[in-house]
N, C-alpha and C positions, 0 to 999 in steps of 0.2 A: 410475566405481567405483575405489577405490583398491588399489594393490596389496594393499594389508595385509588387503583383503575377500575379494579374489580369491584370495589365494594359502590366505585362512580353512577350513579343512576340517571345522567347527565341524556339528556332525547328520549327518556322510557317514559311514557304514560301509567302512571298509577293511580287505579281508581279504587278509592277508599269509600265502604258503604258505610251510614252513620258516622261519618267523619266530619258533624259539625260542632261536635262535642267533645269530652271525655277521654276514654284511650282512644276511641279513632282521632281526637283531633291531635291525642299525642302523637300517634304514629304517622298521620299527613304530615305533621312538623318535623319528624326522623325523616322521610322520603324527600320532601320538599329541598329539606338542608342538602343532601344526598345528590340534588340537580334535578329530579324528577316533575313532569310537567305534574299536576293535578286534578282527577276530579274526583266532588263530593257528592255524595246524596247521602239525603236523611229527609225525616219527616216536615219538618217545620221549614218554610223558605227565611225567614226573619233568623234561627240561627245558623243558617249557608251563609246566609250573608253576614252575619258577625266572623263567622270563622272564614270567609273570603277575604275580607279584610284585615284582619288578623293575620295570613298567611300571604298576604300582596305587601305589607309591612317589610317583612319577611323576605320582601323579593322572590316570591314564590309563583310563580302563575297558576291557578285557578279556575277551574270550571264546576258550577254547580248545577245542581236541578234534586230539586224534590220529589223525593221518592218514597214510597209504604214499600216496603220489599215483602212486607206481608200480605201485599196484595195482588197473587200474578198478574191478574189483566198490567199493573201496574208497570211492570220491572221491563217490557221487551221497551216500550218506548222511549225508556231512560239510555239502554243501552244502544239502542241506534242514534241517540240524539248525539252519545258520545263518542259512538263512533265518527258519525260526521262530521262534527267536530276536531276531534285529534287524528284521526283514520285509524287508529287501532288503539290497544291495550295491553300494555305490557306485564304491568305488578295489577293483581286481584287481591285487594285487601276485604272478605267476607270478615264486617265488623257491627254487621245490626245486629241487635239481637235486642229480647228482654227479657226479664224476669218474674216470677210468682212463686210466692210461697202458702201454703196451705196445706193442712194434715191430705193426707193419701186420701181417705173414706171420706174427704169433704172437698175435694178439688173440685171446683165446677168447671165441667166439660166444654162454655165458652173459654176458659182461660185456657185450660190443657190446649185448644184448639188452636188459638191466637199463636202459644209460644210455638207449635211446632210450624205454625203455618209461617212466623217470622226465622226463628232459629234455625229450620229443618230445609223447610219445603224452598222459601226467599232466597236461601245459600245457593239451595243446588238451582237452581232455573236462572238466576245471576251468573252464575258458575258455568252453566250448559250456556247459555248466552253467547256469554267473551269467549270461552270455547270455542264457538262454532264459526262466531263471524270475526274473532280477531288469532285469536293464539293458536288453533289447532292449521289455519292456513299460513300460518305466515313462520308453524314449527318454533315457536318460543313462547314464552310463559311462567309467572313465577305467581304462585298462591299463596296466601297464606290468609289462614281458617282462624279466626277468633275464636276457639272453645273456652274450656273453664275447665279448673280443677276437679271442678262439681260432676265435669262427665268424666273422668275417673273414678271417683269414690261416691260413696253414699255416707249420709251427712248423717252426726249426731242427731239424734230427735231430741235429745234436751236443746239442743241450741234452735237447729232449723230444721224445717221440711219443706222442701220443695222438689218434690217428683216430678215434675214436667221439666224444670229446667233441668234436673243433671239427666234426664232420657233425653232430651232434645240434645244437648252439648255430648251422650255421648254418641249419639248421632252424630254429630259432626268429629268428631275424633274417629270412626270406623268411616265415615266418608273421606275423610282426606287420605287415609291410609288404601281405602280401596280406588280413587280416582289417581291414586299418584303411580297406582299399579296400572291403570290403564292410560293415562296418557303421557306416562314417561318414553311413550315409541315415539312422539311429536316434540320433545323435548321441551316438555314444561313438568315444572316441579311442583308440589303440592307440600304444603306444611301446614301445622297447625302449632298455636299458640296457647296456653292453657292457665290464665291469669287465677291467680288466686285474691286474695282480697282486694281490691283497690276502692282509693274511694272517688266517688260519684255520684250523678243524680236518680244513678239505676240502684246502685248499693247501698244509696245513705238509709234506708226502714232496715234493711240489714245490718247495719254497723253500726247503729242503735242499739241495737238488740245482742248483739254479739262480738261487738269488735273488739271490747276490753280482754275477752274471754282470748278469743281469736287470736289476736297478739302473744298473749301467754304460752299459747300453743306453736304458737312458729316458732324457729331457730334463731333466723336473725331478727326476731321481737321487734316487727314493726309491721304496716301496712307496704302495698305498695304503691313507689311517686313516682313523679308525673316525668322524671325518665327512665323508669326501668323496663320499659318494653321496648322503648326505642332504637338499641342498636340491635334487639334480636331481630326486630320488626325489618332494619335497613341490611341487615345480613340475608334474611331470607327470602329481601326481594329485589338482592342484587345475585351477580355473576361470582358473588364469592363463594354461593351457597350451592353452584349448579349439580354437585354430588351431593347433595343431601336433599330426600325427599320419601315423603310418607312419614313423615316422624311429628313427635306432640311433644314441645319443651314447656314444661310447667316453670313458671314465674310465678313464683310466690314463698317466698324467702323460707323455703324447704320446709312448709307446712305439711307436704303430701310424702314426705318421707317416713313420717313416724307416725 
């Protein structure tokens, strides 16, 4: 088979969470181009429908609805809406997430709360979801987990602190590696993603504060743009990717090597 078949997403439903902005709207844009039908949730219905349109431009098709994914009652009714909708789901794109920064001894336990109940908890019940009522019967499946570099290391305290967010993301880096062990018998794959800088409406108070710094310290001395996730994002949630699974590829221009 030839790459250009495999890597073809052409009749796969891919549902991207937070996908009406930022890197989820980069990586709807990598799938979409790929042949893949669409859907989106995030918080706000006003930018679904910018990034609908945006992506219908595009010749993309489209399905949105408004979702908290940090709020379970919230998540089963999104997922059956989209089931009935396209009747199944093929690419799992886990890309809500947010962020907080605050010394350890002064995190306040709403915020800690919030990030794992969006990052942590929203993943896996999303996740258990399309699992139950699309991928594990129908034995196909391709995931891929939005982590962060941050759930690899622990951060400089001169630059940042944010202990909820690299505990919650590495939460999500030891869930993809333990769900890819269990449901690789059903033949779905599990991946994660682990972006290092990039900028955005979640990152720009961070990249204030640290970006000049930040750059200094990466290899290829820059941030990361608005396509560099894109073909890892369309490799891992295509059929090119079907032996690779359990694994965390950091993007971020080899900051986490040194």
């Amino acid at each position: 088979m030839s790459v250009k078949k495999l890597m073809d997403l052409t009749g796969k439903v891919s549902l991207v969470t937070g996908g009406s902005r930022g890197l989820g709207l980069q990586i709807a844009e990598a799938l979409g181009e790929m042949g893949a039908m669409l859907a989106l949730t995030a918080r706000k219905a006003d930018e679904l429908a910018q990034a609908k349109e945006h992506l219908e431009r595009m010749h993309v098709q489209v399905f949105t609805l408004p979702c908290d994914h940090g709020k379970a009652a919230s998540i089963r009714p999104v997922i059956e809406q989209i089931m009935r909708h396209y009747g199944k789901v093929d690419v799992l794109v886990n890309n809500a997430g947010a962020n907080w920064s605050a010394p350890a001894e002064e995190h306040p336990l709403e915020a800690w709360q919030k990030l794992m109940d969006l990052n942590v908890t929203g993943l896996f019940l999303t996740t258990q979801l399309v699992g139950k009522l699309s991928m594990i019967p129908r034995r196909y499946g391709r995931i891929v987990n939005i982590a962060s570099i941050s759930g690899l290391l622990g951060n400089d305290a001169r630059m940042l602190r944010s202990l909820a967010y690299n505990t919650s993301k590495g939460g999500v880096v030891n869930m993809t590696r333990a769900l890819a062990a269990e449901w690789g018998q059903y033949n779905i794959t599990v991946n994660a993603i682990a972006p290092g800088l990039f900028p955005s409406k979640m990152s720009q108070g961070i990249l204030g504060q640290i970006g000049d710094t930040a750059i200094a310290q990466t290899p290829l001395a820059r941030l990361g743009g608005e396509e560099d996730l894109k073909g890892l994002a369309a490799l891992l949630a295509s059929d090119a990717s079907a032996h690779i699974t359990g694994q965390i590829v950091g993007v971020d221009g080899g900051a986490s090597i040194i």
